[in-house]
C-alpha positions as CSV (number, residue, x, y, z in Angstrom):
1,X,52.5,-35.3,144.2
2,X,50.2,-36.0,141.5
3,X,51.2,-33.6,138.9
4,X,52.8,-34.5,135.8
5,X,56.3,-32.3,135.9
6,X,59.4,-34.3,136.0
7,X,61.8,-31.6,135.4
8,X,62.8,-27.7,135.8
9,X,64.9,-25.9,133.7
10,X,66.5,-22.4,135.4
11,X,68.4,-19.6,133.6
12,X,70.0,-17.7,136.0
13,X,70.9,-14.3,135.0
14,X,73.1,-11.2,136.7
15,X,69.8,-9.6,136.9
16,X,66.7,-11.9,136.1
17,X,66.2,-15.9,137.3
18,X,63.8,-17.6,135.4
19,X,62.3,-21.4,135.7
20,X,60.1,-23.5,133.5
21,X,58.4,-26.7,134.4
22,X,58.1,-29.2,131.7
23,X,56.5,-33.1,131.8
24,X,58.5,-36.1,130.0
25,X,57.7,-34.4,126.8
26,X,59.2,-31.6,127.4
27,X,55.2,-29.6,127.5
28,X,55.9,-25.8,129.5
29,X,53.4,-26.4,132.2
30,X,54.2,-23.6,134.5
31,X,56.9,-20.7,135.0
32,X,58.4,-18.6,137.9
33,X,60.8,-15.6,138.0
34,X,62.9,-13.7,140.3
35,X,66.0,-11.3,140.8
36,X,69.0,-12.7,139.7
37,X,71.3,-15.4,141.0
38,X,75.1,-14.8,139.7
39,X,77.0,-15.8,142.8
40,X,79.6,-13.7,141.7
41,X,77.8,-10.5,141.7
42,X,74.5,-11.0,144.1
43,X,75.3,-11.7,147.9
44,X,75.2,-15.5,148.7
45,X,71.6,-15.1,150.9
46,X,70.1,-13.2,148.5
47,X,70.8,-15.9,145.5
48,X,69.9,-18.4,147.5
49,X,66.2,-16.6,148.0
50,X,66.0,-16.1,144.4
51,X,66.5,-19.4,143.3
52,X,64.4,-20.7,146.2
53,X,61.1,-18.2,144.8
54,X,62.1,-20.0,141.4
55,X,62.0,-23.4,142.3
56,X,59.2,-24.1,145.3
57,X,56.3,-22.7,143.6
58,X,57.4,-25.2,140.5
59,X,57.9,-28.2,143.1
60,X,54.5,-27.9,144.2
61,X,52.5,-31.0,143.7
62,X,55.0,-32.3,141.1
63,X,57.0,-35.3,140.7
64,X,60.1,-33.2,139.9
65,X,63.6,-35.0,139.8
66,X,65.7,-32.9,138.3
67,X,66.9,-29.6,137.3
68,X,69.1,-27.8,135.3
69,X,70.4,-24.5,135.6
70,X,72.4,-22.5,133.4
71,X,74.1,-19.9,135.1
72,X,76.2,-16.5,134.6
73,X,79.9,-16.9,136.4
74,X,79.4,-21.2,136.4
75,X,81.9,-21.2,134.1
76,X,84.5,-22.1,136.7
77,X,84.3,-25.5,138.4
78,X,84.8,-23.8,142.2
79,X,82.0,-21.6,140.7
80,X,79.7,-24.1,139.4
81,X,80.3,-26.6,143.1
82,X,78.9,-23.7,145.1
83,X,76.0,-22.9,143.2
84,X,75.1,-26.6,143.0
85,X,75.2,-26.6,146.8
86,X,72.8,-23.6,146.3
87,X,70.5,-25.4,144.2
88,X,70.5,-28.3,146.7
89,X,69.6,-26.0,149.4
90,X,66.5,-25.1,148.0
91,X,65.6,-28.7,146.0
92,X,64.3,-31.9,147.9
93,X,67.3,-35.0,148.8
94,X,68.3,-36.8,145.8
95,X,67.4,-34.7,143.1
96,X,69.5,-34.7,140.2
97,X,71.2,-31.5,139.7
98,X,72.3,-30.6,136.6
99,X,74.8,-27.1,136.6
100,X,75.9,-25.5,133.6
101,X,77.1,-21.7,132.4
102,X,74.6,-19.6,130.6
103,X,76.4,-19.9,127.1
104,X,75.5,-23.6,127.0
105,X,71.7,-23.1,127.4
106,X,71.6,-20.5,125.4
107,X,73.2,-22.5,122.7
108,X,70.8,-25.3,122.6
109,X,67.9,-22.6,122.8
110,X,68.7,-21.0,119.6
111,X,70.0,-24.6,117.6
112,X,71.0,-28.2,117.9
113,X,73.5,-28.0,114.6
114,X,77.0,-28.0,115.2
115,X,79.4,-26.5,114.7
116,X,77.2,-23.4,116.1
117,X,77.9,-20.6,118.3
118,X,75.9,-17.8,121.0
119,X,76.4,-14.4,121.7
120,X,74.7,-13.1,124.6
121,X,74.8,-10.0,125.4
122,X,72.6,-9.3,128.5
123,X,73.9,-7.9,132.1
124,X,77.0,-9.9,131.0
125,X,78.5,-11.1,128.0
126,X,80.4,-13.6,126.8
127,X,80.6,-15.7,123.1
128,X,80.1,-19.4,122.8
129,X,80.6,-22.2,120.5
130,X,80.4,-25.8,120.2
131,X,82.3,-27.5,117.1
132,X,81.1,-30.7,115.3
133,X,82.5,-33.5,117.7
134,X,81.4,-31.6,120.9
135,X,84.4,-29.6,121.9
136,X,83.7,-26.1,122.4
137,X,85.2,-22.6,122.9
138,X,84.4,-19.4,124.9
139,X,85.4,-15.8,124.9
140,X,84.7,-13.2,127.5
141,X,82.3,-14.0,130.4
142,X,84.8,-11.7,132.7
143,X,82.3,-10.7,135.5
144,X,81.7,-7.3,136.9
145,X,85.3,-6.7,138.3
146,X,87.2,-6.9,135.0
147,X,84.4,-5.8,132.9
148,X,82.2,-7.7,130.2
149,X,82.4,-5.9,126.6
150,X,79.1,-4.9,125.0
151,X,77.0,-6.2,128.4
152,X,74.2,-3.6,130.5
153,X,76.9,-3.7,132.5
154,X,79.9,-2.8,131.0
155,X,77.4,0.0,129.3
156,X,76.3,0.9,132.5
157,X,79.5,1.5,134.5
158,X,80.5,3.7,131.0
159,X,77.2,6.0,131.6
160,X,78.1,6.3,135.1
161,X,81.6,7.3,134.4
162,X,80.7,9.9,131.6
163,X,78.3,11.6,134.5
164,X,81.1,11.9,136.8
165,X,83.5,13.0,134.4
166,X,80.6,16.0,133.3
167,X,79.8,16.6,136.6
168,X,83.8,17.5,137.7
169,X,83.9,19.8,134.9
170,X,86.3,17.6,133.2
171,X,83.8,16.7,129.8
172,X,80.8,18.5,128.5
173,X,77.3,18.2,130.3
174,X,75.8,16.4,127.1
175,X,72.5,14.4,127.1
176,X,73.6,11.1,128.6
177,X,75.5,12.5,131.6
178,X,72.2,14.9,132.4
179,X,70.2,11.5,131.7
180,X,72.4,9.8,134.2
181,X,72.8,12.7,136.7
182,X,69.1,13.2,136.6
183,X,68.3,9.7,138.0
184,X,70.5,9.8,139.9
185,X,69.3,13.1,141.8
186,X,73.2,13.8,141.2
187,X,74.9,17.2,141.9
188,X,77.9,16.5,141.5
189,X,80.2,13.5,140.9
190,X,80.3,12.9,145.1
191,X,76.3,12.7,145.1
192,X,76.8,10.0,142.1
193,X,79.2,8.3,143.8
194,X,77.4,7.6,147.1
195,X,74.4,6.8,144.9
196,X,76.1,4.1,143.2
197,X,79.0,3.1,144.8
198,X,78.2,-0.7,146.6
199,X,80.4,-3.6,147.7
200,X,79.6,-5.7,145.9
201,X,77.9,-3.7,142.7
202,X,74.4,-3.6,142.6
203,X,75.3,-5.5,138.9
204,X,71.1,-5.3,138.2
205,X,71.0,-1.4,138.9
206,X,74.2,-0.4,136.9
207,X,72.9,-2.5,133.7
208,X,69.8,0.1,133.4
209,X,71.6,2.5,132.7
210,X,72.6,0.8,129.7
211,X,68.9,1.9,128.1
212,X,70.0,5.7,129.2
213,X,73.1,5.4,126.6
214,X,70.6,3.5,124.0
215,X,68.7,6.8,124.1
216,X,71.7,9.3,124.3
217,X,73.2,7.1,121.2
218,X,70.0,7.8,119.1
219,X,69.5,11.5,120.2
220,X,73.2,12.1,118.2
221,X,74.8,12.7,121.9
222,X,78.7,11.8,120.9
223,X,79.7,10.4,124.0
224,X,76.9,8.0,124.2
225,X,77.8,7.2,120.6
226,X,81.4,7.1,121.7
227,X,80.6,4.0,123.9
228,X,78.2,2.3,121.9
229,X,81.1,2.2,119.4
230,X,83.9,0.7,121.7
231,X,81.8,-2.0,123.0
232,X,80.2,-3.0,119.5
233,X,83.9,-3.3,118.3
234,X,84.9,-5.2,121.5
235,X,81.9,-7.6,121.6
236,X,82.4,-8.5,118.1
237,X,86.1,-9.5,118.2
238,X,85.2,-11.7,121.1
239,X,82.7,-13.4,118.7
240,X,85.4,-13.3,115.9
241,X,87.5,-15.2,117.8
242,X,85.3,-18.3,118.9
243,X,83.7,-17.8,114.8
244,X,87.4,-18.4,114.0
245,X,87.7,-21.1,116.3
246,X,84.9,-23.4,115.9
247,X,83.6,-23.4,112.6
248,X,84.9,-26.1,109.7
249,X,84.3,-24.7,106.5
250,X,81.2,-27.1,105.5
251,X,78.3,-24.7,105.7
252,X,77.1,-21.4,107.2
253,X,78.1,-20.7,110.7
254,X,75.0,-20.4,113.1
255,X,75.6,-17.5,115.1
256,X,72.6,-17.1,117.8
257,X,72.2,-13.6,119.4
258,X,70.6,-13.7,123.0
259,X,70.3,-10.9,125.2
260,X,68.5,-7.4,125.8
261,X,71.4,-5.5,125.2
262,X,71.3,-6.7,121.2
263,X,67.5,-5.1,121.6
264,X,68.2,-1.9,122.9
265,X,71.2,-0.8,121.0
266,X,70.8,-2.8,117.8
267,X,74.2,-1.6,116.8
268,X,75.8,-4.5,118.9
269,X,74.1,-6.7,116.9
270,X,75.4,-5.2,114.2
271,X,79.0,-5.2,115.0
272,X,79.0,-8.7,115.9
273,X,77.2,-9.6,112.6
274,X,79.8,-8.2,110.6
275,X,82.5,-9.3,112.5
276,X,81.9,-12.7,112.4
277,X,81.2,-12.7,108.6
278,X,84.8,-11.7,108.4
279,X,85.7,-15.1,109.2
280,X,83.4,-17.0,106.7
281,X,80.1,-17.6,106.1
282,X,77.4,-17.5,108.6
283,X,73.4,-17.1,109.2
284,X,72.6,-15.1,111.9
285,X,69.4,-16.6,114.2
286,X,67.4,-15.7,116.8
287,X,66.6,-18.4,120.1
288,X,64.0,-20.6,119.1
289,X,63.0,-21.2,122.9
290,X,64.0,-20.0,126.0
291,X,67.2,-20.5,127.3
292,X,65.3,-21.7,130.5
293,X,63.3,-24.0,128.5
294,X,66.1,-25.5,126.6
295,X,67.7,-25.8,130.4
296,X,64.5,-27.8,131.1
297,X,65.0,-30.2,128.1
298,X,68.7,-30.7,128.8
299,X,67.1,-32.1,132.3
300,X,64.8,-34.3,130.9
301,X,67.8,-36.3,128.2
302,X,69.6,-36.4,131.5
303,X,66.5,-38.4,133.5
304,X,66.5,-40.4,130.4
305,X,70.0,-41.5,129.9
306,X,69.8,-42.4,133.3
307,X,66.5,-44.6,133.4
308,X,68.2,-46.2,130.5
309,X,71.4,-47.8,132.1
């Protein structure tokens, strides 16, 4: 074990897992990806695969010892307990495990001033902020059952919907429920149905349909439009409300935006920018790094502090 990798940083999304390797100095030397790893959403086995195709080839001839992995659903302590039994399932004995939700990584990705907040809007969603003295507050991050506003997701289940509605005669055949009906190889609203319908939710599959409404929405197809709308106006009070929460008046309010949904329809990025100007000033950013890599560094200040005592 001869290589120089001390640490491995994991983002593990409702769709995507990804892993970076760094050394003491926090140098990338080597990444791995897989499907994703939200316990909440992705059968037990398979997240335990997924996170085991993620960390082995990393482990390889390194002197890893520790990782940190920010996750979607580890909000929750019972949450975050079983996925850091995951993690040690697939990680050597006595290897520091570091578990955290995906908000928190992807707040140190994007900036380490504070008071500073994230809005991810990915196959889930959630807002996240961290005021000056460490405290922090959250909006959203539902899961799949109750819904996540402005997430692939959400966006997702709301193309789906529109399809089946179309296809019992009930609303007009427009663009996005042909789009949806179409990959589909639906009929009618029973073919949809035992296309989609899983227990639990193929949450990975659903979110693609997310890029059908992106296209409906810029095609002028009103029901496409029609969600795009309600979810940009739900994301952003969610980000209002931690904005409101967190920030102290001093300066500008970093507000990161993380996520592919903010890519495909930029009108969630949008909504969310003007709704948390509303509450005061702010400076919209981008991630510096990966939320994987920032998962790494978080790893390394942890081998530190503890060398230190």
């Amino acid at each position: 074990m001869s290589g120089g990798g001390i640490a491995i940083g994991i983002d593990a999304g409702g769709s995507k897992t990804d892993g970076v390797l760094v050394d003491a100095n926090c140098v990338e030397l080597a990444r791995a990806s897989a499907g994703g790893a939200n316990l909440r959403s992705t059968d037990r086995h398979i997240v335990e695969s997924n996170l085991a195709s993620v960390i082995s080839p990393l482990l390889a001839g390194q002197r890893v010892r520790a990782i940190c992995i920010g996750a979607a659903g580890a909000g929750r302590q019972a949450d975050r307990d079983a996925l850091r039994e995951v993690v040690k399932w697939a990680a050597p004995p006595r290897m520091m495990i570091i578990v955290m939700h995906d908000g928190e990584i992807a707040l140190r990705a994007a900036t380490g001033a504070r008071p500073a907040m994230v809005v991810i809007a990915g196959t889930g969603s959630m807002a996240y902020g961290e005021r000056a003295d460490g405290t922090s507050a959250r909006a959203g991050g539902y899961g799949s059952v109750i819904g996540d506003p402005g997430s692939g997701y959400a966006i997702g289940i709301a193309a789906i919907q529109c399809a089946a509605t179309a296809l019992d005669g009930i609303e007009p055949m427009g663009t996005l429920a042909q789009a949806v009906a179409s990959k589909l190889h639906a009929k009618s609203a029973n073919d949809l149905t035992e296309a989609i319908d899983r227990s639990p939710p193929d949450v990975a599959e659903v979110a693609t349909f997310a890029g059908l409404v992106a296209e409906a929405c810029r095609s002028g197809d009103p029901a496409a439009q029609e969600i795009v709308a309600a979810h940009a106006r739900l994301l952003g009070s969610l980000a209002a409300q931690v904005a409101r929460e967190i920030r102290d008046g001093k300066a500008a309010l970093p507000v990161a935006l993380s996520g592919g949904a903010f890519e495909a329809i930029p009108t969630l990025a949008d909504a969310v920018s003007q709704a948390v100007a509303a509450s005061g000033q702010c400076e919209i950013i981008r991630p510096r790094r990966t939320p994987a890599a920032a998962a790494a560094a978080i790893a390394v200040e942890r081998l530190h502090a503890a060398q230190a005592l």
